[in-house]
MDAnalysis code that builds the backbone (N, CA, C; Angstrom):
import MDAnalysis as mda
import numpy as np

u = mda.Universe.empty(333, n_residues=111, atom_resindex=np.repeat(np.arange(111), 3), trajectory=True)
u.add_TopologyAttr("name", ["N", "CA", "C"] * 111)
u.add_TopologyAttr("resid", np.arange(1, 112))
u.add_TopologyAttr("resname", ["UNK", "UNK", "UNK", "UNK", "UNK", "UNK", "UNK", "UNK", "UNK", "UNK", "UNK", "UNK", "UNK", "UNK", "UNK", "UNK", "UNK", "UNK", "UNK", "UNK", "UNK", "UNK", "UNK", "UNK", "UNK", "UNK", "UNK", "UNK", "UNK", "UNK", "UNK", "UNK", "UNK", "UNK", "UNK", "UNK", "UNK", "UNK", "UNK", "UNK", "UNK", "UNK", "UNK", "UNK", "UNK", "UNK", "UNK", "UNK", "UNK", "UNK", "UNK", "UNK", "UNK", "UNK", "UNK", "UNK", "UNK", "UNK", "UNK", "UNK", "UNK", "UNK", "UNK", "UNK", "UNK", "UNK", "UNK", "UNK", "UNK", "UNK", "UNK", "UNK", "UNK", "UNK", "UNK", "UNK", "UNK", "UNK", "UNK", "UNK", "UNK", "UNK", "UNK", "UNK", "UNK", "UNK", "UNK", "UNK", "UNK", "UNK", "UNK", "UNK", "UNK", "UNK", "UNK", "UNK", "UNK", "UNK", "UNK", "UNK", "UNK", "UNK", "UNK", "UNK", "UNK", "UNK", "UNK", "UNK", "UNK", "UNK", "UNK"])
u.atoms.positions = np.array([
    [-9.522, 22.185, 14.499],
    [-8.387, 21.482, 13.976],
    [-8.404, 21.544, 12.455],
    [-9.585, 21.311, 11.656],
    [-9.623, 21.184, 10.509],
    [-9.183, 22.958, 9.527],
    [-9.555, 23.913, 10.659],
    [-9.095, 25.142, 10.315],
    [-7.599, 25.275, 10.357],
    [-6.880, 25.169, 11.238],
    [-5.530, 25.072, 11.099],
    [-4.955, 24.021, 10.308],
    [-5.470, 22.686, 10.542],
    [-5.636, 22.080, 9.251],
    [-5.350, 22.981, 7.706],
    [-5.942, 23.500, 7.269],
    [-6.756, 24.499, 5.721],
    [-5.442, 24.975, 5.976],
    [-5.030, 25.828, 6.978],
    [-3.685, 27.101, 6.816],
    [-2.793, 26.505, 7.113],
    [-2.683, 25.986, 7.256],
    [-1.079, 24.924, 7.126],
    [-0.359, 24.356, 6.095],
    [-1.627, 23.531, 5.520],
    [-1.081, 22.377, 4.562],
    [-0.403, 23.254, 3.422],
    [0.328, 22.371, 3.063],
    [0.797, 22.970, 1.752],
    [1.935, 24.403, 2.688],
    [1.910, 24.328, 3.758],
    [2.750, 25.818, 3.917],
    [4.728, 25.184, 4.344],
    [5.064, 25.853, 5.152],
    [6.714, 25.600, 5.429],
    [6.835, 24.234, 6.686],
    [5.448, 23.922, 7.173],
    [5.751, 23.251, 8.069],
    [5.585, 21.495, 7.589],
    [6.524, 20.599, 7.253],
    [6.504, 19.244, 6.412],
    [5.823, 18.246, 7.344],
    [5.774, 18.360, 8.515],
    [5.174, 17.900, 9.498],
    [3.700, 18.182, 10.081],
    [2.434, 17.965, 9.980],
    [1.778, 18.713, 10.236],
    [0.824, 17.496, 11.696],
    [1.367, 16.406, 11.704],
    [0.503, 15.820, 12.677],
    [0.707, 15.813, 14.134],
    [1.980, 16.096, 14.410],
    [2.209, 16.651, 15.664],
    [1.495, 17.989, 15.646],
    [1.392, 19.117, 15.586],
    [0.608, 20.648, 15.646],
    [-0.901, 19.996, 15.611],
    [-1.216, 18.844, 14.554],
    [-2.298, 18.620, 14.718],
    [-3.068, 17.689, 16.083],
    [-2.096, 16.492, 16.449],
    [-2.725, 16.110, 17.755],
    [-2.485, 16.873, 18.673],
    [-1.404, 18.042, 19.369],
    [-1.639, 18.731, 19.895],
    [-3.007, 19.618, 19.948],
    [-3.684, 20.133, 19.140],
    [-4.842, 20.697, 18.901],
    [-5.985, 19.895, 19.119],
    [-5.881, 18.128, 18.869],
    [-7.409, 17.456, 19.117],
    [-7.033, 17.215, 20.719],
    [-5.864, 17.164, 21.171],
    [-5.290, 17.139, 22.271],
    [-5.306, 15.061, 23.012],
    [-5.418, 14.401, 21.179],
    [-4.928, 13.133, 21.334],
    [-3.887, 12.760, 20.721],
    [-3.239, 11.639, 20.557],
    [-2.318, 11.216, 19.885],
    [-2.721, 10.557, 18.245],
    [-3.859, 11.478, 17.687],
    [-4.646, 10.577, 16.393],
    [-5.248, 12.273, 15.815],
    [-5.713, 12.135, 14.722],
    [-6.614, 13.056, 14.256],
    [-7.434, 12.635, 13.236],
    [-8.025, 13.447, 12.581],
    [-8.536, 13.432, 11.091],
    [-9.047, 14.739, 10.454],
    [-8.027, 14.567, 9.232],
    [-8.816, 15.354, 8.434],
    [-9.672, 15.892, 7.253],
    [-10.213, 14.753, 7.836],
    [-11.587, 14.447, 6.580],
    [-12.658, 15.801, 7.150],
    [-13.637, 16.276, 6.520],
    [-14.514, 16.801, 6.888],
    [-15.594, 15.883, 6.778],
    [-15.829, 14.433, 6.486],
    [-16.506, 13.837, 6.750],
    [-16.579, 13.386, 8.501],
    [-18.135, 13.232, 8.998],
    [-18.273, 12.679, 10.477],
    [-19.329, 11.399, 9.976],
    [-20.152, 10.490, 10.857],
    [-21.034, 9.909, 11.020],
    [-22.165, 10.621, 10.014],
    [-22.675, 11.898, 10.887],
    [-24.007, 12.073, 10.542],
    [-23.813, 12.558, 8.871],
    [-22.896, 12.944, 8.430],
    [-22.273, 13.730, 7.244],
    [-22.484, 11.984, 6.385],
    [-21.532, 11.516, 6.736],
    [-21.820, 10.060, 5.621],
    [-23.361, 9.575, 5.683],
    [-23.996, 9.904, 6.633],
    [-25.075, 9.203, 6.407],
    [-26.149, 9.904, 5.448],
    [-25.772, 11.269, 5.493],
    [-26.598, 12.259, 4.559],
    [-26.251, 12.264, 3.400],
    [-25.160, 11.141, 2.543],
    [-25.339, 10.708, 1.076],
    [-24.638, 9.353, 1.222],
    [-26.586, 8.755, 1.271],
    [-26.491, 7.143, 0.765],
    [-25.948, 6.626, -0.178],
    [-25.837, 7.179, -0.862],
    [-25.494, 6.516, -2.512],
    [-23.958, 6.836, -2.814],
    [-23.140, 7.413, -2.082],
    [-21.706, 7.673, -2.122],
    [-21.338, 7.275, -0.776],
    [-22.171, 6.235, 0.278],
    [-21.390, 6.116, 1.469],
    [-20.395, 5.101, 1.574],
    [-20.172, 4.322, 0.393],
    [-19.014, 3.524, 0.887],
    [-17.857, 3.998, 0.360],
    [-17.763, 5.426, -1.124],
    [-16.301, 5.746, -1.273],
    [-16.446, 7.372, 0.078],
    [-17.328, 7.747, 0.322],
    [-16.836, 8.762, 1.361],
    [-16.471, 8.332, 2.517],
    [-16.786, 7.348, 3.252],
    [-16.255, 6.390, 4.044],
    [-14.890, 5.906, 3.889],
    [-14.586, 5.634, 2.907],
    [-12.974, 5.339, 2.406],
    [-12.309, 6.585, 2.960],
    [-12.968, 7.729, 2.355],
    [-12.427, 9.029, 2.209],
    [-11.938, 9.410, 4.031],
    [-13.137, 9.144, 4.753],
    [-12.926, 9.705, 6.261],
    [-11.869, 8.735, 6.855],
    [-12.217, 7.380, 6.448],
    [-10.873, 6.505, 7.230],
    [-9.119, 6.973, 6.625],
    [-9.617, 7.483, 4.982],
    [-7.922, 8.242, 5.019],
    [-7.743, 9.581, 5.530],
    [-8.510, 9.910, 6.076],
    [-8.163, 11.511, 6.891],
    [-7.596, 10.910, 8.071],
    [-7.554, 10.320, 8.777],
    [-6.801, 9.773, 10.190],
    [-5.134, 9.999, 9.368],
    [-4.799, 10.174, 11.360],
    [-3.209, 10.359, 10.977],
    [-2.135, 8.892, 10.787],
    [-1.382, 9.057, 10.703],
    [-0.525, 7.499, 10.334],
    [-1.057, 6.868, 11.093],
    [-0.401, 7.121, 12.431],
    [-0.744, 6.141, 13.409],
    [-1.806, 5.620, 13.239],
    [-3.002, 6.396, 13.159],
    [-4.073, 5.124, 12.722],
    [-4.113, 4.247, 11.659],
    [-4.094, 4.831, 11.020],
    [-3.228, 4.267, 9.808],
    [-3.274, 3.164, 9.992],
    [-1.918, 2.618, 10.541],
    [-1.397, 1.796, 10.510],
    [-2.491, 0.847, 11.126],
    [-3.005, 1.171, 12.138],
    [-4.073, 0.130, 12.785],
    [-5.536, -0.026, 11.215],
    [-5.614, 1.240, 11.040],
    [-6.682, 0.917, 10.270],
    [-6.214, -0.142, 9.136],
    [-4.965, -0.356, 8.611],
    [-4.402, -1.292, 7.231],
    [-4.253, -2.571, 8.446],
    [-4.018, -2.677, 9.279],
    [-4.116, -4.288, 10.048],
    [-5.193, -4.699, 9.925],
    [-6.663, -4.107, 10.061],
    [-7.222, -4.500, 9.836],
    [-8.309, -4.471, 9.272],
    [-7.696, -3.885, 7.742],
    [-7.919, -4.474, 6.239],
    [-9.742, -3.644, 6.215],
    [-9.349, -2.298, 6.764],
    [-11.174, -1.522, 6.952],
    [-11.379, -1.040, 5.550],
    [-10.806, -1.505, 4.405],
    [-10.987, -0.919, 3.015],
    [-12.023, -2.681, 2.844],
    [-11.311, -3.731, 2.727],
    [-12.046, -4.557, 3.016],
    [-13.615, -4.966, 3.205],
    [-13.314, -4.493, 4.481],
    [-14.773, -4.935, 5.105],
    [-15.856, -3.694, 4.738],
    [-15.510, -2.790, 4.293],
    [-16.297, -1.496, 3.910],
    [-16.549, -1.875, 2.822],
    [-16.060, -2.851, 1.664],
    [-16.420, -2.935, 0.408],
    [-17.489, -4.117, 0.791],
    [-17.389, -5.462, 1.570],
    [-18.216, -6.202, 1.994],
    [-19.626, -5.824, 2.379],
    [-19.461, -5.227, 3.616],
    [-21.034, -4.069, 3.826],
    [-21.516, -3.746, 2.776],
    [-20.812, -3.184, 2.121],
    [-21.355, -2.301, 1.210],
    [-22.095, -3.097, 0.075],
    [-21.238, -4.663, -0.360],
    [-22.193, -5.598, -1.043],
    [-23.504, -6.223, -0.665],
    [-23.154, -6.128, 0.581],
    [-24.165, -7.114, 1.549],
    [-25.693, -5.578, 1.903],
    [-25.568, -4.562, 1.286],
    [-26.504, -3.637, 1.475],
    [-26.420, -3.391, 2.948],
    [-24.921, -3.459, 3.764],
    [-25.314, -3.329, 5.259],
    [-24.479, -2.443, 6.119],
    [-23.633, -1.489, 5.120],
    [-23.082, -0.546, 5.241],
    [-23.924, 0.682, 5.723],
    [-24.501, 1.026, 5.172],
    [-25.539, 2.402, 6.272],
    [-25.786, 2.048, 7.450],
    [-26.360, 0.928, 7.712],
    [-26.541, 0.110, 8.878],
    [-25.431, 0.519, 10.050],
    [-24.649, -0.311, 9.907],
    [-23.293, -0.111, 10.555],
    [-23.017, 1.345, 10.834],
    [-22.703, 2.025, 9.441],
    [-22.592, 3.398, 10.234],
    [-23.640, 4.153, 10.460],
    [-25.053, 4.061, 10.747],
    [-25.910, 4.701, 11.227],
    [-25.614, 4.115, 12.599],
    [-25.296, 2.468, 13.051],
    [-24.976, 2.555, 14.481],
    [-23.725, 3.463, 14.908],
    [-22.866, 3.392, 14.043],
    [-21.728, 4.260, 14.750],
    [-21.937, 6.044, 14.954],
    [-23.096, 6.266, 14.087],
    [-23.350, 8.007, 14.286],
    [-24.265, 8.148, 15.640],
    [-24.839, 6.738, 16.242],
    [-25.534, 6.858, 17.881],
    [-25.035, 7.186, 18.713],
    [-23.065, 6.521, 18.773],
    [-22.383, 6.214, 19.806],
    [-21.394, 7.686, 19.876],
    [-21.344, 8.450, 20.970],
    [-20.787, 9.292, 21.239],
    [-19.038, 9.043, 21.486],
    [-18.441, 9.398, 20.538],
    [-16.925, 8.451, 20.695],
    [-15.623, 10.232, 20.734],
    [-16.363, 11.086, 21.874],
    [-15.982, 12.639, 21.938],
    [-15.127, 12.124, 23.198],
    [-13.863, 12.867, 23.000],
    [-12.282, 12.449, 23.663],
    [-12.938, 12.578, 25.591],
    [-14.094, 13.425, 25.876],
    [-14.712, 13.511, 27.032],
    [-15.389, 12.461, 27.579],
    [-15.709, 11.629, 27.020],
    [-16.620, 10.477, 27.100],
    [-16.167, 9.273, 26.970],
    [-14.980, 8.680, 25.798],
    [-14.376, 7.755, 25.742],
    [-13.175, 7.842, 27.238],
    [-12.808, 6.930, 27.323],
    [-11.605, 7.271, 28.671],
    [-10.568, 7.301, 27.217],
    [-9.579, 7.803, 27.836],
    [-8.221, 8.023, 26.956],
    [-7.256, 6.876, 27.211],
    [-7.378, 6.620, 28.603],
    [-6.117, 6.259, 29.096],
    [-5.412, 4.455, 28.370],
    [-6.161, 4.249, 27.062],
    [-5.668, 3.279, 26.457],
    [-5.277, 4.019, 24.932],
    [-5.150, 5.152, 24.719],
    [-4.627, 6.044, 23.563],
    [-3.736, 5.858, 23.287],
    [-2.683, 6.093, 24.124],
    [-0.629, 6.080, 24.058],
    [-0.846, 5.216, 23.278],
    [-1.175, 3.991, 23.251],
    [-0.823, 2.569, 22.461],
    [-1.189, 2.707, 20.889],
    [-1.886, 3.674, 20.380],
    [-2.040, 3.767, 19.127],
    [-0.853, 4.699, 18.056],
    [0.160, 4.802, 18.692],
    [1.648, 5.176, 18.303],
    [2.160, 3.916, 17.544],
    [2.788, 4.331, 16.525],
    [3.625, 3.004, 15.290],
    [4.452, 2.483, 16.245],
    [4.004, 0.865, 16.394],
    [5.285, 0.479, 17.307],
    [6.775, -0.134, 15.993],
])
């Protein structure tokens, strides 16, 4: 995704998140090249690359991610020294479209 991602952007198509959830084959994407194990391999920049991966998601998340205010609580962790923490638990949990069930996805569309 992140390859078609690269040859797209910037090209004739103004739309690029439909072509793109078609390709993760959900209704969400990202295109951060940041993952879990990637933020965790620079401590000392993990709370603005963290910013960085939550703005690679497509609107739709978006929109869920600004409800609830994850710029916020990422700056909190991050005072409280308990930000690696957190996302070293989240780089354990396998969250691959095969493994999560889907069938509560649809709902992450802008209502």
């Amino acid at each position: 995704m992140l390859q078609k991602y690269e040859a797209l952007k910037g090209g004739q198509v103004r739309n690029l998140e439909p072509v793109l959830n078609r390709i993760t084959g959900v209704p969400f994407h990202n295109t951060s090249k940041f993952n879990f194990e990637k933020l965790k391999g620079d401590p000392n920049h993990l709370a603005a690359n963290l910013k960085a991966y939550i703005r690679g998601f497509s609107a739709n998340a978006q929109d869920i991610i600004e409800r609830f205010e994850f710029d916020k609580h990422v700056a909190k962790l991050d005072e409280s020294n308990l930000l690696f923490q957190v996302v070293s638990r989240f780089a354990e949990v396998d969250l691959h479209p095969e493994v999560v069930p889907t069938t509560s996805w649809g709902r992450c569309s802008r209502s």
